[in-house]
N, C-alpha and C positions, 0 to 999 in steps of 0.2 A: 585663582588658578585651580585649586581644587574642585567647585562647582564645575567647571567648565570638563576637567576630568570627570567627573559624574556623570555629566550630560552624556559624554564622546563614549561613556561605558555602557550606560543607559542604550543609548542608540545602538551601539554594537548586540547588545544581549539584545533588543527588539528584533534587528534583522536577523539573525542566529536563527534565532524561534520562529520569525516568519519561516524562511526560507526551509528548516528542519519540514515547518508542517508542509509546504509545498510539495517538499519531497515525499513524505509520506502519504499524501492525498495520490499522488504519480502514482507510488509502490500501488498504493491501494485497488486502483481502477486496472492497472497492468494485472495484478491477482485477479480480480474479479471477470477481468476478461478471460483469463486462461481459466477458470473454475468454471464459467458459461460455456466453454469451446469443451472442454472435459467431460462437461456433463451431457451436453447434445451430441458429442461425439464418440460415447463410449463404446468399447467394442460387445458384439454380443458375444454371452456367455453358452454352457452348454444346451442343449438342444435347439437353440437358436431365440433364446431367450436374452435378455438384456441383465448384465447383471448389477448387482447392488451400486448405487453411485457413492457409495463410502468407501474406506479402506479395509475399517476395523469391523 
């Protein structure tokens, strides 16, 4: 009985972790998309120049 609870834990903690990275692979590509749309679409700054693509 025991082993077979190990296994059913095991398997659990596997998909957990799968599915966690899945998600963060998602987060990851959705960021990187809006960081590419932010940077080609930045507004121009004074004189009609483009300004810094950082914050700080």
């Amino acid at each position: 009985m025991i082993p077979l609870l190990l296994v059913l834990l095991l398997a659990l903690l596997l998909f957990g972790a799968g599915f966690a990275l899945k998600a963060l692979w998602i987060a990851a590509v959705v960021v990187l998309v809006f960081w590419a749309l932010g940077f080609v679409m930045r507004s121009a700054g004074a004189g009609g120049r483009r300004g810094r693509w950082y914050r700080w």
